[in-house]
C-alpha positions as CSV (number, residue, x, y, z in Angstrom):
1,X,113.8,13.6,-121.7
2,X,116.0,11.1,-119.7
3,X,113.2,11.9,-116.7
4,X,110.2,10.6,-119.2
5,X,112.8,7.9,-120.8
6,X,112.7,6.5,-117.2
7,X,109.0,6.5,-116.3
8,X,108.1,4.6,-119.8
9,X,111.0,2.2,-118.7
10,X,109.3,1.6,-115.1
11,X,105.7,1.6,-116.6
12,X,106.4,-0.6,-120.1
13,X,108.6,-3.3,-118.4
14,X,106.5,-3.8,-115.2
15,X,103.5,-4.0,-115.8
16,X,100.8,-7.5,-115.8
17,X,102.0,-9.3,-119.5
18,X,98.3,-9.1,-120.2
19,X,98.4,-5.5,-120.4
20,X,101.2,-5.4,-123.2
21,X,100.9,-5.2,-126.6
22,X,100.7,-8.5,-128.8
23,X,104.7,-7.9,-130.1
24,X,105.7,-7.4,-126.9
25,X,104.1,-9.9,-124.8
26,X,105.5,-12.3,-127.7
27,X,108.9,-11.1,-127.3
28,X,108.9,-11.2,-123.1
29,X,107.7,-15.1,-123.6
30,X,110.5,-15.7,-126.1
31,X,113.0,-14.5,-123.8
32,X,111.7,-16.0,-121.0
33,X,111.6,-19.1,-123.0
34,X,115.1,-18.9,-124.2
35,X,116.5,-18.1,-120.3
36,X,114.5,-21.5,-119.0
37,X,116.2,-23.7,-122.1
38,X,119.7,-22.3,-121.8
39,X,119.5,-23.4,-117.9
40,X,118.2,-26.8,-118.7
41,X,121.0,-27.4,-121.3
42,X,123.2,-26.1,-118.4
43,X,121.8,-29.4,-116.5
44,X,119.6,-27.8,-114.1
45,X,115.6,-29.0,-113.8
46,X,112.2,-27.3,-112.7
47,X,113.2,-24.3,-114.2
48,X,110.4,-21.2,-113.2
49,X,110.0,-17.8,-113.2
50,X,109.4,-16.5,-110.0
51,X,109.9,-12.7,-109.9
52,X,110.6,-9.8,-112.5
53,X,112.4,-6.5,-111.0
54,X,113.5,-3.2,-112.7
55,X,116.8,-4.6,-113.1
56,X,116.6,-8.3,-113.9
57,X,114.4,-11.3,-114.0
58,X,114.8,-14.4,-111.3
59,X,114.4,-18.2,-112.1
60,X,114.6,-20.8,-109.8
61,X,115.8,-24.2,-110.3
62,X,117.4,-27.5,-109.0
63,X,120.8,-27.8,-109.6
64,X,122.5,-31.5,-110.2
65,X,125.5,-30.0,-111.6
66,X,127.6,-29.2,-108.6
67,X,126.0,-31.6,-106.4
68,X,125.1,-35.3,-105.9
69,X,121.5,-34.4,-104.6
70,X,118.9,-32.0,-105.6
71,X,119.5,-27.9,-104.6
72,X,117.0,-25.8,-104.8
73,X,119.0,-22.5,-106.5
74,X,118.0,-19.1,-107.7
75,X,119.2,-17.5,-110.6
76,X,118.9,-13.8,-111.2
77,X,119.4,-12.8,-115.2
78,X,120.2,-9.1,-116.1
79,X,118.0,-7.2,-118.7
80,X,119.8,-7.1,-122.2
81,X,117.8,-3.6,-122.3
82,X,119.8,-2.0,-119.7
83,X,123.2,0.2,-119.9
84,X,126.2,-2.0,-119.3
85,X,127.0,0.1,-116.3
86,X,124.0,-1.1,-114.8
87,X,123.9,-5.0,-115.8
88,X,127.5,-5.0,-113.9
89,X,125.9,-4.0,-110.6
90,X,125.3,-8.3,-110.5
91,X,128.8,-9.0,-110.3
92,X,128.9,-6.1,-107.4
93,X,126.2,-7.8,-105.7
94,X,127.1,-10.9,-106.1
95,X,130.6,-9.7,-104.2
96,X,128.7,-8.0,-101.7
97,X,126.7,-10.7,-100.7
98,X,129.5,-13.3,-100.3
99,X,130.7,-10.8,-97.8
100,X,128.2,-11.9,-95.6
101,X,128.3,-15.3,-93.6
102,X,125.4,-15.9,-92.0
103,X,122.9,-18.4,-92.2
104,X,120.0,-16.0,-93.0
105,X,121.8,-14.8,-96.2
106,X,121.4,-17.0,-99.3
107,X,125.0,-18.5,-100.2
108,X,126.6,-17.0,-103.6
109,X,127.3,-20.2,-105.9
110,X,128.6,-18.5,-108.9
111,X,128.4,-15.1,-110.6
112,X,129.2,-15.6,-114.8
113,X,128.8,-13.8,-117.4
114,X,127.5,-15.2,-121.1
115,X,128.0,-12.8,-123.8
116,X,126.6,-9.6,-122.4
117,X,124.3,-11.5,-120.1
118,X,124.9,-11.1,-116.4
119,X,124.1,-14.3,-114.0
120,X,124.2,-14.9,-110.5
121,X,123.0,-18.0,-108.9
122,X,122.6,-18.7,-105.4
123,X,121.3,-20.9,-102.5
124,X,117.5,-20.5,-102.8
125,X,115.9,-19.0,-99.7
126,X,112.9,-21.5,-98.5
127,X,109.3,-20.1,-97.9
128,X,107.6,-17.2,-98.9
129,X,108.3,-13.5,-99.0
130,X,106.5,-11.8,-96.0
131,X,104.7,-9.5,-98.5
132,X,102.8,-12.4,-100.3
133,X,102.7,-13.7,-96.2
134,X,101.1,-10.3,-95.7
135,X,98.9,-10.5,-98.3
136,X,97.3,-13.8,-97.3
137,X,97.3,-13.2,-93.4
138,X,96.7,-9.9,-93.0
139,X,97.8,-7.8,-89.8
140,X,100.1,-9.8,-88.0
141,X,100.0,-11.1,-85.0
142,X,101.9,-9.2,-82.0
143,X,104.1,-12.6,-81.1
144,X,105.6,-13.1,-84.7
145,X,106.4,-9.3,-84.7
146,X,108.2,-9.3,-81.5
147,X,110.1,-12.4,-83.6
148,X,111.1,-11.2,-86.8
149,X,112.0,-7.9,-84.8
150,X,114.5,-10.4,-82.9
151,X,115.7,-11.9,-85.8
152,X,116.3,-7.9,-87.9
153,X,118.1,-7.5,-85.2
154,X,120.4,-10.3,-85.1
155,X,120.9,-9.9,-88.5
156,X,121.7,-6.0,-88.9
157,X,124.2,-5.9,-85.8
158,X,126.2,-9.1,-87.9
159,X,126.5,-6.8,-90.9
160,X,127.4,-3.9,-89.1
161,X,130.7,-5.8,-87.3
162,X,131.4,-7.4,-90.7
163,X,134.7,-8.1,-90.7
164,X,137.5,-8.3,-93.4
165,X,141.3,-8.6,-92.6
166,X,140.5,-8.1,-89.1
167,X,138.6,-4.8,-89.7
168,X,135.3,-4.0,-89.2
169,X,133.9,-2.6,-92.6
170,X,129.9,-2.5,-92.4
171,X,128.2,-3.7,-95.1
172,X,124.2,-1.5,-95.7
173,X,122.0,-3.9,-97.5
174,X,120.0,-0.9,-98.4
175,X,116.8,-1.9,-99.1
176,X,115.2,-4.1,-96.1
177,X,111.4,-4.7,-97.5
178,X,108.4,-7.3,-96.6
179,X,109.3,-8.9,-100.1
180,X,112.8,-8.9,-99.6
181,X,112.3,-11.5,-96.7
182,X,111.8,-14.7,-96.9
183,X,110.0,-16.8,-94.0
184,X,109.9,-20.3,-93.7
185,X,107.1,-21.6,-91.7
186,X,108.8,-24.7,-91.0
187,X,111.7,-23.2,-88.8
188,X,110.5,-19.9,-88.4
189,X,113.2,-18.2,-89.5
190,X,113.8,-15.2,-92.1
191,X,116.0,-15.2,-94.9
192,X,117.3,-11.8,-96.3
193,X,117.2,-11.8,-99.9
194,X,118.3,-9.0,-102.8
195,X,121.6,-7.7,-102.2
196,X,121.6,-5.6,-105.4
197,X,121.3,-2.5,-103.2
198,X,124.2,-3.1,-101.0
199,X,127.1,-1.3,-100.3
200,X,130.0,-1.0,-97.8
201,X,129.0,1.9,-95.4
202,X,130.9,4.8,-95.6
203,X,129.8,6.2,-92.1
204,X,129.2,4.4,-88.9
205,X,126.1,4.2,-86.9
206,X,127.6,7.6,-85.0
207,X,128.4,9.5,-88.6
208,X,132.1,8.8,-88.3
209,X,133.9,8.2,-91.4
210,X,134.2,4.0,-91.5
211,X,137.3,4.8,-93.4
212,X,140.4,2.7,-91.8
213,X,143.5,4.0,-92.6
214,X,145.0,7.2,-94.3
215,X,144.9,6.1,-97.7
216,X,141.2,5.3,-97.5
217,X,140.6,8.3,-95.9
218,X,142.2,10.9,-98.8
219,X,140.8,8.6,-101.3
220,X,137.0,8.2,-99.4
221,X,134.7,10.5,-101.6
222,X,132.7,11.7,-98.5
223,X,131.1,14.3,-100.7
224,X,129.1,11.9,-102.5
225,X,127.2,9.3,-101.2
226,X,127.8,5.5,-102.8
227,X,123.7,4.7,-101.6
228,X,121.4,2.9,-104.1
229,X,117.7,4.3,-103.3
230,X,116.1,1.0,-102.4
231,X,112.3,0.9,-102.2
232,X,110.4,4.7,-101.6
233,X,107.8,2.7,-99.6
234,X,110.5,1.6,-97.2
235,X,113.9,3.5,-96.9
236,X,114.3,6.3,-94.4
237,X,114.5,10.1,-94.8
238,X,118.7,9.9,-94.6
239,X,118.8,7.0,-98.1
240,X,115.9,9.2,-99.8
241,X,117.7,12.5,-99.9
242,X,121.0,11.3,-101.1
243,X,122.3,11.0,-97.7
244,X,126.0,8.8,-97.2
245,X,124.9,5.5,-96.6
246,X,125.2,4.2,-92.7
247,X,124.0,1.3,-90.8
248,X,121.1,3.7,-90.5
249,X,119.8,3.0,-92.9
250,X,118.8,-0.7,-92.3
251,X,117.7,0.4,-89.2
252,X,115.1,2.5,-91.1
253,X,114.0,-0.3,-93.5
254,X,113.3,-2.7,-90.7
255,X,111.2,-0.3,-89.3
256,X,109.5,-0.1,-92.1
257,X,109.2,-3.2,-92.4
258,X,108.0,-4.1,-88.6
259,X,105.5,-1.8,-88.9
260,X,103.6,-2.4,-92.5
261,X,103.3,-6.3,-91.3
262,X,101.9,-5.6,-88.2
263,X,99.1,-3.0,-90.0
264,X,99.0,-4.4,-93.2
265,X,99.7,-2.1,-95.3
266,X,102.8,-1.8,-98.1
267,X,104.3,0.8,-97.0
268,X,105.9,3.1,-94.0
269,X,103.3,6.5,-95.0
270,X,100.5,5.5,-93.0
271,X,102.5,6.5,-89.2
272,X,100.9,9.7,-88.8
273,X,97.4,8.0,-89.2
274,X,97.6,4.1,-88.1
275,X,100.7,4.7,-85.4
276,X,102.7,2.0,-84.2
277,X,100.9,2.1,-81.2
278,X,97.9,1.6,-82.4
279,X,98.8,-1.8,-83.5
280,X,98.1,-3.9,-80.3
281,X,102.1,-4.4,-80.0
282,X,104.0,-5.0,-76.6
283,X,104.3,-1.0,-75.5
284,X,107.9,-1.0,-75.7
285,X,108.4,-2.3,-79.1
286,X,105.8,0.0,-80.0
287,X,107.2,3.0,-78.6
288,X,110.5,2.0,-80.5
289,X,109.6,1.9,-84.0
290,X,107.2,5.2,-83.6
291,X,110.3,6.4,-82.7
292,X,112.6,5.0,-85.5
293,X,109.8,6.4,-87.8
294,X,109.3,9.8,-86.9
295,X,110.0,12.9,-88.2
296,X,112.4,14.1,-85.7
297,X,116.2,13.2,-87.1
298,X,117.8,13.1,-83.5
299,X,114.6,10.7,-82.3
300,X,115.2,8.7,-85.0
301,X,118.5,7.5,-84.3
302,X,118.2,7.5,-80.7
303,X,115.5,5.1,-81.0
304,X,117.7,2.8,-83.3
305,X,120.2,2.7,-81.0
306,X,117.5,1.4,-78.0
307,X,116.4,-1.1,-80.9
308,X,119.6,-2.6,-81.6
309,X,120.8,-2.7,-78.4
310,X,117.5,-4.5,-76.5
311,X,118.1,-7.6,-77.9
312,X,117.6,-9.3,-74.5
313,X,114.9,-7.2,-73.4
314,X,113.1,-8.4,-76.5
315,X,113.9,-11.8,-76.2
316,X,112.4,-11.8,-72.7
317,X,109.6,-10.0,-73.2
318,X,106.0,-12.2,-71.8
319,X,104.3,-13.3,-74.6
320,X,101.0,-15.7,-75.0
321,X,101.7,-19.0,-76.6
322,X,99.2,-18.8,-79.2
323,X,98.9,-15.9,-81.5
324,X,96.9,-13.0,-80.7
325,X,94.8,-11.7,-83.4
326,X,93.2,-8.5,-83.6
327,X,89.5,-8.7,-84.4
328,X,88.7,-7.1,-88.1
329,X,85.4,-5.1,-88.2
330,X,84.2,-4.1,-91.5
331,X,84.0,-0.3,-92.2
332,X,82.2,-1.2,-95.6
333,X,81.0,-4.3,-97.2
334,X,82.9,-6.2,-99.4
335,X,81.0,-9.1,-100.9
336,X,82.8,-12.4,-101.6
337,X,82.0,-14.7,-104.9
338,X,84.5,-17.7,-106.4
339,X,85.1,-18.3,-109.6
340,X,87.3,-20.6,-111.9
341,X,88.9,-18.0,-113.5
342,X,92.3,-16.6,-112.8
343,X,91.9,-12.8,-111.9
344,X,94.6,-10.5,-112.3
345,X,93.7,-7.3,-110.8
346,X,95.2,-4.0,-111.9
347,X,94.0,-0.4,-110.1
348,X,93.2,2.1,-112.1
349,X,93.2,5.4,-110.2
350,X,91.7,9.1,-111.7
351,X,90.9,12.5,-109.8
352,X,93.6,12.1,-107.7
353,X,96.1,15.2,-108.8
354,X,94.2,17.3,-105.9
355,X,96.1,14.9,-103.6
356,X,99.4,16.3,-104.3
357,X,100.8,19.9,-102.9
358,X,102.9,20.5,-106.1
359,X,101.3,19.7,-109.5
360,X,103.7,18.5,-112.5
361,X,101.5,18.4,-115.5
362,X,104.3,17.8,-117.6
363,X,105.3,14.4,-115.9
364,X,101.6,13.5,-115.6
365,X,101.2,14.4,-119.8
366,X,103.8,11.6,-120.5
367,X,102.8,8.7,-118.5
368,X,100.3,6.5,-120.5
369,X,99.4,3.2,-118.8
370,X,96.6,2.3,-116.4
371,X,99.1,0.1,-114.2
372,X,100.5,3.8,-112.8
373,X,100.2,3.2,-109.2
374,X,101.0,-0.3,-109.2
375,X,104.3,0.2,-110.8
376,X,105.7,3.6,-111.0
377,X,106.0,4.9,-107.5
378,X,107.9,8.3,-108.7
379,X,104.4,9.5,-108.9
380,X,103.8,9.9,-105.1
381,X,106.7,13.0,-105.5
382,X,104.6,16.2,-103.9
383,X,102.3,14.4,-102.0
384,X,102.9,14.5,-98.2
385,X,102.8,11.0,-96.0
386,X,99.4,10.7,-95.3
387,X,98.0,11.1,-99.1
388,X,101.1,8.7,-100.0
389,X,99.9,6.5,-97.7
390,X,96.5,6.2,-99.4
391,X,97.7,5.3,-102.9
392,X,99.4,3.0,-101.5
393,X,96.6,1.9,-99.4
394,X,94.6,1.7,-102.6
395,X,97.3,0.3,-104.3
396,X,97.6,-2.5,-102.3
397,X,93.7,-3.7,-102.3
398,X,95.2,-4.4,-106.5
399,X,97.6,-7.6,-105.1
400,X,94.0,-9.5,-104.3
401,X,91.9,-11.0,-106.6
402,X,89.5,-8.8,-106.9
403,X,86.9,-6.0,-109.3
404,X,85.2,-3.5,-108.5
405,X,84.9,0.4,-107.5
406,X,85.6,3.0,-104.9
407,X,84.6,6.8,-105.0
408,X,86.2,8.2,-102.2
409,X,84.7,12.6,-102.1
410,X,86.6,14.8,-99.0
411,X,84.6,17.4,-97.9
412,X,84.7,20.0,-94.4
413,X,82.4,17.6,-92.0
414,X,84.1,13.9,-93.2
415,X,85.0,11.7,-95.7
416,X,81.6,10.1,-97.8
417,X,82.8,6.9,-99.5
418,X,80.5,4.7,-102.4
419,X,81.8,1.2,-103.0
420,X,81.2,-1.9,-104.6
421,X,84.1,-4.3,-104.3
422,X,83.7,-8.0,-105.3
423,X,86.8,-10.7,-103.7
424,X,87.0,-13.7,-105.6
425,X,89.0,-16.2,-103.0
426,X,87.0,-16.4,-99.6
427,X,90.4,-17.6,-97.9
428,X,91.7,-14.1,-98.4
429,X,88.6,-12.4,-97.2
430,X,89.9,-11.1,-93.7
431,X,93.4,-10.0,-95.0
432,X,91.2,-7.9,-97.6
433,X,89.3,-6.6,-95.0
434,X,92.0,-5.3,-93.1
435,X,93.2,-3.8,-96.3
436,X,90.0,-1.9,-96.9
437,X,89.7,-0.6,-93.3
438,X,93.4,1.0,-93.0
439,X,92.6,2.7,-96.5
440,X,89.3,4.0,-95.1
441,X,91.6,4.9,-92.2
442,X,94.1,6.5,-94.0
443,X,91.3,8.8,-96.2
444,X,90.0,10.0,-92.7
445,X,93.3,11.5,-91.4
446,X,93.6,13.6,-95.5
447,X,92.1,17.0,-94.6
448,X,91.3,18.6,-98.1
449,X,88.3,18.4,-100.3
450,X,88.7,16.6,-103.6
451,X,87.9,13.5,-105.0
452,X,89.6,10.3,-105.8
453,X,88.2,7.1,-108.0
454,X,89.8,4.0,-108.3
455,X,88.5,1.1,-110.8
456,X,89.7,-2.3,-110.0
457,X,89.3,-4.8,-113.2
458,X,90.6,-8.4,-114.6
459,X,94.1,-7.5,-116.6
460,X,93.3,-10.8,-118.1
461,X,89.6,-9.7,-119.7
462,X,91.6,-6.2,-121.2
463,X,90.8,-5.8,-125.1
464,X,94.3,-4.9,-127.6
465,X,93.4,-3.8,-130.8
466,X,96.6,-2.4,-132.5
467,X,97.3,-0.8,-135.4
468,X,100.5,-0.3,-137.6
469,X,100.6,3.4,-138.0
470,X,99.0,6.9,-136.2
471,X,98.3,7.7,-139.4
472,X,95.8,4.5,-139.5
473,X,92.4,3.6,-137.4
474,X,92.0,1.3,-135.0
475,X,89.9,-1.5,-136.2
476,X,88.9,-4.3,-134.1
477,X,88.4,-7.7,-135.0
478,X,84.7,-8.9,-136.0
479,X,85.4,-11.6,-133.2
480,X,86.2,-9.5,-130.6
481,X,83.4,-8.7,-127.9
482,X,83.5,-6.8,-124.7
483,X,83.0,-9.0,-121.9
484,X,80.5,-8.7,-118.8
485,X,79.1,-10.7,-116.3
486,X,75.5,-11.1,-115.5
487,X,74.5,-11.1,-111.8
488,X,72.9,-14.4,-109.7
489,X,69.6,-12.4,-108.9
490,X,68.0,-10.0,-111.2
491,X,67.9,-6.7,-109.6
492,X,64.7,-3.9,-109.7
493,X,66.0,-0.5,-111.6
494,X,64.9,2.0,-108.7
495,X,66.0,5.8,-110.8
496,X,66.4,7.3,-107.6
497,X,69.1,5.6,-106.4
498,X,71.3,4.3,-109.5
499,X,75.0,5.8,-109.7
500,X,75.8,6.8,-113.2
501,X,78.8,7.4,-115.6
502,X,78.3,11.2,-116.1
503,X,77.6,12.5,-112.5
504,X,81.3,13.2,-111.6
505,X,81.6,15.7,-114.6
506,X,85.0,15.5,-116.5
507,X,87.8,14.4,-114.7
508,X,91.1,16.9,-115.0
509,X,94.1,13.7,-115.0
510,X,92.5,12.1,-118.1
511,X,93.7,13.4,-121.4
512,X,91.3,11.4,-124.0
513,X,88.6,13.2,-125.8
514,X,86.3,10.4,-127.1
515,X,84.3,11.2,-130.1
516,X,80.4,12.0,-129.6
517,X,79.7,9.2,-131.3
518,X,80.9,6.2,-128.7
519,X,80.1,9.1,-125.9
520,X,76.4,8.7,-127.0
521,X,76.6,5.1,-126.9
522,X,78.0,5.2,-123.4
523,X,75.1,7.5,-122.7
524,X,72.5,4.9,-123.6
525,X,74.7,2.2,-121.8
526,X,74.4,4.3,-118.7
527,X,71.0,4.3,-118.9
528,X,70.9,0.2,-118.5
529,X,71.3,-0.8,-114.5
530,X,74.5,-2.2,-114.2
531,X,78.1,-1.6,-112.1
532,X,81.7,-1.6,-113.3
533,X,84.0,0.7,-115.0
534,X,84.9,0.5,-118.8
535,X,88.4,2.9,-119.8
536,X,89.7,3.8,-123.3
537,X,93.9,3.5,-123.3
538,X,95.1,4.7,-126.1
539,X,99.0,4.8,-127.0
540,X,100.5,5.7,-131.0
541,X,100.0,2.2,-132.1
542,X,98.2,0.5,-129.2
543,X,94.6,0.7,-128.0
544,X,93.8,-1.2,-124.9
545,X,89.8,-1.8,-123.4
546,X,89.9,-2.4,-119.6
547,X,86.4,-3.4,-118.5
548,X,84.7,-5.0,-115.8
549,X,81.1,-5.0,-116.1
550,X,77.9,-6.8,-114.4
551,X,74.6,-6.8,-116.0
552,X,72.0,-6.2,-113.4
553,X,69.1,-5.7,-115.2
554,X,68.1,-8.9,-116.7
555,X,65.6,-8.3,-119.2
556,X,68.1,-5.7,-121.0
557,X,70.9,-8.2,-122.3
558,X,70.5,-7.8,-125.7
559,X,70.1,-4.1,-125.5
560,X,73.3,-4.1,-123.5
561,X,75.0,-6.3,-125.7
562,X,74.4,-4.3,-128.7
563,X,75.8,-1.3,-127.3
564,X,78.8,-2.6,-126.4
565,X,79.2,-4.0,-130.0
566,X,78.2,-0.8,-131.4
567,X,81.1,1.0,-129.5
568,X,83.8,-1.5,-131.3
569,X,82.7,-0.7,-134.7
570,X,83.5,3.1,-133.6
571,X,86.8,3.1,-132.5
572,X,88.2,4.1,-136.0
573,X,86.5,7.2,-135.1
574,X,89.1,7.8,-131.8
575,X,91.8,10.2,-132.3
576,X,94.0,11.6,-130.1
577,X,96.3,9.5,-127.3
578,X,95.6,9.3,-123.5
579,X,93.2,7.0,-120.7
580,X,89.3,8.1,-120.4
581,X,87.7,6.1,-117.9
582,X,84.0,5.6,-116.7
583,X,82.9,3.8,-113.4
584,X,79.3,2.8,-112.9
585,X,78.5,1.4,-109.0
586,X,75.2,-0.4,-108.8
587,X,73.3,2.0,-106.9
588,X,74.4,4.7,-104.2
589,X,74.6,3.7,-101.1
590,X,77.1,6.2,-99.1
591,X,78.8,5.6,-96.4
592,X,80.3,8.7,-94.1
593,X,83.4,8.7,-92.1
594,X,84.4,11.5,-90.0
595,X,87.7,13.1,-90.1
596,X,90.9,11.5,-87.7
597,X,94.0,12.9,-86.9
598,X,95.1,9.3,-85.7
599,X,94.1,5.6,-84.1
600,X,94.0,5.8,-80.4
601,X,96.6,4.0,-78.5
602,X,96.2,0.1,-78.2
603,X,98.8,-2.2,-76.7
604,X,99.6,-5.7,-76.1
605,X,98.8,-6.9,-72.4
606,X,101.2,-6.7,-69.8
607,X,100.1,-10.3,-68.4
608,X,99.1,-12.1,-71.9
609,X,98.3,-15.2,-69.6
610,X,95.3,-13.3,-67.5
611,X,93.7,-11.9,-70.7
């Protein structure tokens, strides 16, 4: 029960606010509210949210209080929702990170308490977090890799001789992540932000006890370790299985880190696949974190040691004075529109329990929201790296603005792949490429036969109807409409080649039986030319329409219209609780991929100035 307490927690308190019900998108905008007024009667200005964790929320703000000028401050507020235990891990953070005195760690300011409310506010870090930096620039280039590797290391060999009363007691930060660094483009420097993971190591970087004296060593509880998990994408083997937290393990997350910037991706899974040295990187640096990722424990912390310990060989390596960019071929097309409309894209993945070696049915029965991959990670237990790697590949493609479809079908000779993916900001276009590519990558290296589906949609454009009761239908409003899109250029209905709903058969992870009824209606629908995906999410007292559809046939708006009107005045008819989704591309135009075990080698130059 606690297990499926915990997923509903991840799921219901992270996902887009346009996904949640009417009550509770009402009372996350009251709170919000109510955090941004109680600052500003505080005295501080420009009051924002800018991020929303598992634990807290984060505002930032100027503060005139404590100082003659403007300061630009962050302030991180504890959910009222959580156990008290857990809200006091701000004041622990807040400690941890005073510890530290360094100009790429945020200063504390204060850490205060109001009522049950934990705050802690703090220096703000300037720039952007190199995930969202990801995200808009794509692969990295090899020269500001070599860089932030320079500046990781800087940082993780000050907090591993941090020193207290003249003795060395290493702090781990724990959970070293693309959006747990911030990068100012003015300076060029990294800031190294959320210390709510941290914790004072309790073995060095050899495994000896960091204990300094006998008392501390009869009281050390070396049985247990004091590690928070930090990000699945990111930590090392050791933090994952509950090992006793070490400088190791910020060796491990900036490997992680390294390494997804300079591919692209959003996570460490994709080694096997898309190596290090693949990446176009200077060979050594290359060779280093391939070895600080592997699978081999003793490799592992041999190549940490080279990479903490090459500081100067970094800093000296020959480097071109302009950035070197990889070129980006497409592997599929992605087409490219604008549009005035915010887009707010959420991934909707089904077929995709063949991916995993060990099937929990159970776990999979009680989680009920079509943000799953985006938010609740847990789900990648029993898959190995490479099918991790995937969902997170196609996990990633949601953080662009963007609709559309992929059917992605494994068989013995290669991968076959059908798509239709529609980007709505050309500025982003080469980023989302890349994006596309290492996914396509990353389903080459999967040797099984199966078949995933993944529906990409506008949270904003999602219908709500609610209800008050189980016991009651679900009744929409007589002004509510399904929404759809009709394309520039009328296209010709050629049978032969139009994908439909129904050609997949029924998928095994949904749980919603529609009613014949709306399943006839879909039927005639289907019969219409048009692409998107329309799914059914149905919770006790909450029914949620995610839809993105294109009208391609011109001549049939009405038709298509009506039938999409006919299935609201049918949902009274829906019983039962679960997602049923169906995905229409416009017509089948499959593209094959034959089966990898991994990139080949590529390298930076030796002489960047001759190339």
């Amino acid at each position: 029960m606690t297990e499926k307490k915990l997923q509903h927690f991840y799921i219901a308190e992270e996902q887009s606010i346009y996904l949640l019900s009417h009550k509770d998108a009402t009372k996350l905008k009251t709170w919000v509210e109510l955090c941004q007024q109680q600052l500003e009667l505080l005295g501080y200005s420009d009051i924002q949210l800018i991020g929303k964790g598992a634990y807290g929320f984060v505002f930032a703000g100027k503060d005139k209080v404590s100082h003659s000028v403007d300061e630009d401050c962050v302030f991180k507020f504890s959910r009222l929702t959580l156990p008290q235990h857990v809200q006091d891990r701000f004041e622990e953070e807040a400690h941890m990170q005073r510890q530290i005195d360094h100009p790429q760690v945020p200063k504390i300011i204060e850490y205060r308490k109001i009522k049950r409310q934990s705050v802690v506010q703090m220096a703000r870090a300037p720039g952007i977090d190199l995930e969202q930096y990801s995200l808009k620039h794509g692969p990295l280039p090899a020269e500001q890799i070599v860089d932030f590797a320079i500046q990781l290391i800087e940082l993780l060999r000050h907090i591993r001789n941090n020193s207290q009363q003249g003795q060395i007691r290493p702090i781990v930060h724990g959970d070293i992540k693309p959006s747990n660094l911030v990068f100012d483009e003015a300076t060029g420097k990294l800031q190294l932000v959320d210390w709510g993971s941290a914790v004072y190591a309790q073995v060095d970087a050899i495994g000896q006890s960091t204990a300094t004296n006998v008392m501390d060593l009869m009281s050390g509880d070396l049985q247990h370790t004091n590690a928070r998990l930090g990000d699945i994408y990111f930590i090392g083997p050791e933090q994952l299985n509950g090992g006793l937290s070490s400088p190791r393990f910020d060796e491990q997350g900036a490997a992680a880190t390294l390494y997804a910037l300079a591919s692209g991706q959003s996570s460490r899974y994709g080694k096997q696949i898309i190596p290090t040295t693949s990446l176009g990187l200077p060979k050594p640096l290359a060779q280093v974190l391939d070895g600080m990722l592997s699978d081999d424990a003793q490799l592992r912390q041999k190549a940490g040691d080279y990479f903490i310990n090459q500081l100067r060989f970094f800093r000296n390596l020959v480097l071109a004075e302009n950035p070197t960019h990889l070129a980006i071929e497409p592997l599929i097309p992605v087409w490219v529109r604008t549009s005035s409309e915010l887009i707010d894209t959420v991934v909707y993945g089904s077929r995709k329990s063949f991916l995993r070696a060990q099937s929990d049915d159970d776990a999979l029965m009680g989680i009920d929201d079509a943000q799953l991959e985006k938010y609740y990670k847990n789900y990648l237990s029993g898959m190995g790296d490479n099918e991790k790697a995937f969902i997170a590949a196609v996990s990633r493609l949601g953080s662009f603005p963007v609709v559309g479809g992929l059917a992605v079908r494994w068989q013995k000779e290669g991968v076959y792949i059908d798509s239709n993916l529609t980007l709505f900001d050309p500025a982003l276009k080469k980023s989302f490429q890349s994006a596309v590519n290492n996914m396509i990558n990353l389903a080459q290296g999967i040797f099984r036969i199966g078949m995933f589906k993944s529906c990409l949609f506008n949270a904003r454009t999602t219908l709500h109807v609610e209800r008050e009761s189980e016991q009651l239908p679900f009744v929409a409003d007589t002004s509510t409409a399904i929404p759809f899109d009709i394309s520039d250029v009328p296209e010709l209905d050629d049978v032969t080649k139009l994908h439909s709903y129904f050609e997949d058969g029924k998928d095994p992870d949904e749980y919603l039986h529609l009613p014949d009824e709306i399943m006839a209606e879909l039927a005639k629908l289907n019969l219409i030319h048009h692409t998107g995906c329309i799914i059914f999410e149905v919770l006790p007292t909450h029914l949620k329409i995610h839809s993105y559809l294109m009208l391609l046939n011109h001549e049939k708006h009405a038709e298509f219209k009506q039938h999409l009107n006919n299935i609201l005045k049918l949902l009274p008819s829906i019983n039962g609780l679960g997602i049923s989704g169906f995905m229409k591309l416009p017509y089948k135009d499959t593209r094959f991929f034959e089966h990898i075990s991994q990139l080949p080698d590529k390298f930076y130059p030796k002489n960047p100035k001759l190339s």
